[in-house]
Backbone bond lengths (Angstrom), bond angles and torsions (degrees), N, CA, C in turn:
res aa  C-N    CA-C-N  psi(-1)  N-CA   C-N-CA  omega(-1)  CA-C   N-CA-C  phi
1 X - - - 1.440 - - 1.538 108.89 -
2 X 1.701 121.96 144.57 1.606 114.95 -176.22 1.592 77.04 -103.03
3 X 1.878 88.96 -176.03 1.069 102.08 163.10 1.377 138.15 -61.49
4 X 1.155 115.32 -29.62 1.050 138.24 167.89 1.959 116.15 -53.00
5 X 1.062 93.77 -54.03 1.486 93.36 -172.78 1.545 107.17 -75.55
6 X 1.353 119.35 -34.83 1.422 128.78 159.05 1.848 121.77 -37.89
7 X 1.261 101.57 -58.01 1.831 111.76 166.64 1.286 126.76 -64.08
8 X 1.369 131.39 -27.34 0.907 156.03 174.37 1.660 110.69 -78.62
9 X 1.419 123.27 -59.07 1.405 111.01 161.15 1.243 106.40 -86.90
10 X 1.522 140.37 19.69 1.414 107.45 136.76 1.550 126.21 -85.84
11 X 1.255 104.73 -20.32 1.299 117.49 173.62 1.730 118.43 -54.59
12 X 1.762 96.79 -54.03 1.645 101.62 169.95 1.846 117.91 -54.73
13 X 1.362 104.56 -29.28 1.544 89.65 -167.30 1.769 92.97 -111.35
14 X 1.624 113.81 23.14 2.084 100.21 157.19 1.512 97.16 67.72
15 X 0.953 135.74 28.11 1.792 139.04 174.95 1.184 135.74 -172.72
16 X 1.459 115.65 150.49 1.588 108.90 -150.44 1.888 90.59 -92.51
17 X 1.562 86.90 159.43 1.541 79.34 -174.59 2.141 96.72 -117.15
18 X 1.105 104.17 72.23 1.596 93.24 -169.77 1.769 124.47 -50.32
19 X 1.432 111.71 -8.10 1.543 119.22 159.21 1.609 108.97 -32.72
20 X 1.603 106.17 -46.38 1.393 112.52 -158.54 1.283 120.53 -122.14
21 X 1.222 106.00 2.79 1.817 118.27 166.74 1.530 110.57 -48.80
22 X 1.350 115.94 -45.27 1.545 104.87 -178.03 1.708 94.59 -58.55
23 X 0.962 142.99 -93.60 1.395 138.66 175.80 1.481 122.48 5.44
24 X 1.507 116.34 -62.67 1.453 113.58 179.43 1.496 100.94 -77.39
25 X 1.731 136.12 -8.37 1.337 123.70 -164.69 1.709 93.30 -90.45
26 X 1.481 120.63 27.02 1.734 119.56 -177.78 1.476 87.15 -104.26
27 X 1.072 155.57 -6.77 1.405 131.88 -150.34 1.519 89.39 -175.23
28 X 2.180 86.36 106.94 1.618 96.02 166.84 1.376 145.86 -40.96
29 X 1.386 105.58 -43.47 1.325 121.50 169.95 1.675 107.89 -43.84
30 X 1.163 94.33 -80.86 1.704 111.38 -160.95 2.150 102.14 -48.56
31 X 1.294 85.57 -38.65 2.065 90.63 179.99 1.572 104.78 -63.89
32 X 1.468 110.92 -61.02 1.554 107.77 163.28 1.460 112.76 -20.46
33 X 1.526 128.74 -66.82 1.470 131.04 -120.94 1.631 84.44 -110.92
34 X 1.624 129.85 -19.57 1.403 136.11 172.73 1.765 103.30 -79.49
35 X 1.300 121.41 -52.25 1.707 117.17 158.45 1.612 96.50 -35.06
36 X 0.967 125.18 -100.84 1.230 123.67 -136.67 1.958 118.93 -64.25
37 X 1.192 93.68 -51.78 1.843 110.61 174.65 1.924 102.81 -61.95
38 X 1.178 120.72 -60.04 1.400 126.15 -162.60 1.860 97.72 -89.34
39 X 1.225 117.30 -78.08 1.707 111.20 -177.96 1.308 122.83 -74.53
40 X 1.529 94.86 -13.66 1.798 88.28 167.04 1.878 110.60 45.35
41 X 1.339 102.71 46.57 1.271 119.61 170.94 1.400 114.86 163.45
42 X 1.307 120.90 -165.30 1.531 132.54 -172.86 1.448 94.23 -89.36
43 X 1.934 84.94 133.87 1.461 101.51 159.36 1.125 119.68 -131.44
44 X 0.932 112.18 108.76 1.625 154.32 -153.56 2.220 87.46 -52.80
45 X 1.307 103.50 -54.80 1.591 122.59 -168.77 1.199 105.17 -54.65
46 X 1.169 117.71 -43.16 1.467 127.53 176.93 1.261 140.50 -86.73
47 X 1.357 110.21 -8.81 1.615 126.36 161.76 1.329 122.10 -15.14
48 X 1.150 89.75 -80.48 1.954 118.09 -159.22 2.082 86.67 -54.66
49 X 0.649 144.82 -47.71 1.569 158.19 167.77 1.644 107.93 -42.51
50 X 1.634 93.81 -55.62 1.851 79.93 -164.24 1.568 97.44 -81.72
51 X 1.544 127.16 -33.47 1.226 99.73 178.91 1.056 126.83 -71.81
52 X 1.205 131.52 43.35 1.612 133.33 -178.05 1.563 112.55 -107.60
53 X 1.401 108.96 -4.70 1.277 146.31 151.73 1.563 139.83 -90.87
54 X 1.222 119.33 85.43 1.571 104.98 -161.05 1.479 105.05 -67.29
55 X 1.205 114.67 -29.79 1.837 105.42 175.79 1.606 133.20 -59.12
56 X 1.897 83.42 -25.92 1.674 81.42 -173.30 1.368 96.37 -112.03
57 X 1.559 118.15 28.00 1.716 124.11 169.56 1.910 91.29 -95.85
58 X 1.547 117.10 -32.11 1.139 108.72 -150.14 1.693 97.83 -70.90
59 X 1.395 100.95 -35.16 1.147 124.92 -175.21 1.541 134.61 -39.41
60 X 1.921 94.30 -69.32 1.010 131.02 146.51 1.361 105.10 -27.25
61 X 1.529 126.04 -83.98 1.776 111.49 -165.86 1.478 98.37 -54.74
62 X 1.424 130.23 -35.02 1.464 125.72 -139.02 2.000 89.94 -71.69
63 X 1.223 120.82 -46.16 1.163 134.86 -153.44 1.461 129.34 -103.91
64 X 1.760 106.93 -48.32 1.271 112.83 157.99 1.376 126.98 -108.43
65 X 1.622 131.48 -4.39 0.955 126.75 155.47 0.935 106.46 -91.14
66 X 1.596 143.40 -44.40 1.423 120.17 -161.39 1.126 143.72 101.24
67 X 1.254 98.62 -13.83 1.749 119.66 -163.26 1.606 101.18 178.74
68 X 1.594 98.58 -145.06 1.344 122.55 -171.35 1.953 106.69 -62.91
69 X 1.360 114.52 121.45 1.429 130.59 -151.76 2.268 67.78 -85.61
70 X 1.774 94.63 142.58 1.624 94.87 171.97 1.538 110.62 -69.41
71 X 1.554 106.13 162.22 1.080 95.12 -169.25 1.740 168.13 -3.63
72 X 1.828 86.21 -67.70 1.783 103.02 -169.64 1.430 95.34 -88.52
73 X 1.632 131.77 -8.97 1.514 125.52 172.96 1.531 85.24 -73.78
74 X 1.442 131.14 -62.87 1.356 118.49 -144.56 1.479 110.64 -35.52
75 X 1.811 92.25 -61.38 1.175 107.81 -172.71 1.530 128.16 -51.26
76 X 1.257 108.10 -29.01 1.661 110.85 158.97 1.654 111.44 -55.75
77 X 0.715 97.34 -38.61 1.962 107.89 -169.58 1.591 74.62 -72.33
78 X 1.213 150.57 -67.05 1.397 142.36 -151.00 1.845 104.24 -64.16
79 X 1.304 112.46 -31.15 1.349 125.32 -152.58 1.736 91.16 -79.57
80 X 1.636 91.73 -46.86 1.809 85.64 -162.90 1.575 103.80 -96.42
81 X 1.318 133.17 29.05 1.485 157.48 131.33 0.931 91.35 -57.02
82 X 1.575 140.23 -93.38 1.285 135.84 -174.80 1.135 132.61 -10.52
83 X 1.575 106.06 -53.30 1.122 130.90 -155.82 1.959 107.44 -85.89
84 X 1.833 88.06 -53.97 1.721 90.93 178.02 1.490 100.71 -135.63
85 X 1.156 102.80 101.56 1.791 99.51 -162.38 1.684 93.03 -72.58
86 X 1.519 130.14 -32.50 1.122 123.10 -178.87 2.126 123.68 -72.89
87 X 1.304 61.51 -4.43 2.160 64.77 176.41 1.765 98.27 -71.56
88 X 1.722 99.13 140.62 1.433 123.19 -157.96 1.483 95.37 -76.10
89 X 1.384 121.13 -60.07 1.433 120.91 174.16 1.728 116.39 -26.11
90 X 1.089 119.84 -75.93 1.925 134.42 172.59 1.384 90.42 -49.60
91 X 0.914 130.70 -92.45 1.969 124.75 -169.16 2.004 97.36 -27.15
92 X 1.034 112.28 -71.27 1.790 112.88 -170.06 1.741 104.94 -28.98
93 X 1.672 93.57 -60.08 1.320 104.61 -175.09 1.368 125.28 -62.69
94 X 1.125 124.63 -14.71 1.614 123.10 168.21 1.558 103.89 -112.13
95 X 0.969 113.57 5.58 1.615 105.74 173.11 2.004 83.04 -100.79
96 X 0.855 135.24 -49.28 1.340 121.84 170.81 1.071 123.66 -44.93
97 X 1.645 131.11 -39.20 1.258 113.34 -163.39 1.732 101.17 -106.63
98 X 1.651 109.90 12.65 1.444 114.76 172.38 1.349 102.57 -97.72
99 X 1.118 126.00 -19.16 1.840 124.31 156.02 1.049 102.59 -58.05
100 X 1.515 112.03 -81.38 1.697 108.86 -168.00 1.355 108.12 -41.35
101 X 0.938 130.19 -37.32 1.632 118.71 -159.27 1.634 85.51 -95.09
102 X 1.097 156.97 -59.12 1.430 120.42 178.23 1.597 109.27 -73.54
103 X 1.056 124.49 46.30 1.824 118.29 152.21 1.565 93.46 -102.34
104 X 1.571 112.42 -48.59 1.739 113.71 -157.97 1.614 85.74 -57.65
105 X 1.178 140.43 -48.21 1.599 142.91 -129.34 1.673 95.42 -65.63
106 X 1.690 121.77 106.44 1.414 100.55 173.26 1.950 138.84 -35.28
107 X 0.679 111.64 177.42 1.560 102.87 165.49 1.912 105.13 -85.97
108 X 0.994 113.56 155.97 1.639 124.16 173.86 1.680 98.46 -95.96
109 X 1.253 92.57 150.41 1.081 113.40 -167.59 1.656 112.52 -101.24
């Protein structure tokens, strides 16, 4: 079974099948698309995997985190800023979390 076929019948039967999570946690894509469709949140297990991908890191915060990517992703997102400050992915992602962070910002008084 790939990963692929693994996400996909967990998807058909509405439940995670953790027998086979190590399996889909080989291939960013498919761990991305199992966070969000199947756990419908962060998976912590699968990290180190999806950021090996900046698209499906961008993603990842955009969709199942929500915000601020945990730590050692951020800092990848910081690293490859460094690297190509003009790549669209890194720009999205800090123009995202400079929204979010002026929505949280109370109003002044």
């Amino acid at each position: 079974m790939t990963p692929h076929e693994t996400v996909v019948s967990a998807h058909d039967a509405g439940k995670r099948f953790p027998e086979l999570e190590e399996l889909i946690s080989t291939d960013p894509f498919w761990s991305y698309i199992y966070a969000r469709d199947i756990i419908k949140g962060r998976w912590v297990e699968a990290e180190d995997i999806i950021m090996i991908n900046l698209y499906h890191s961008y993603h990842y915060a955009l969709y199942v985190i929500k915000g601020k990517l945990p730590e050692k992703m951020h800092n990848m997102m910081i690293l490859h800023a460094i690297k190509d400050p003009d790549d669209w992915r890194v720009k999205r992602y800090f123009e995202q979390l400079k929204w979010q962070m002026a929505k949280e910002v109370p109003p002044q008084r």
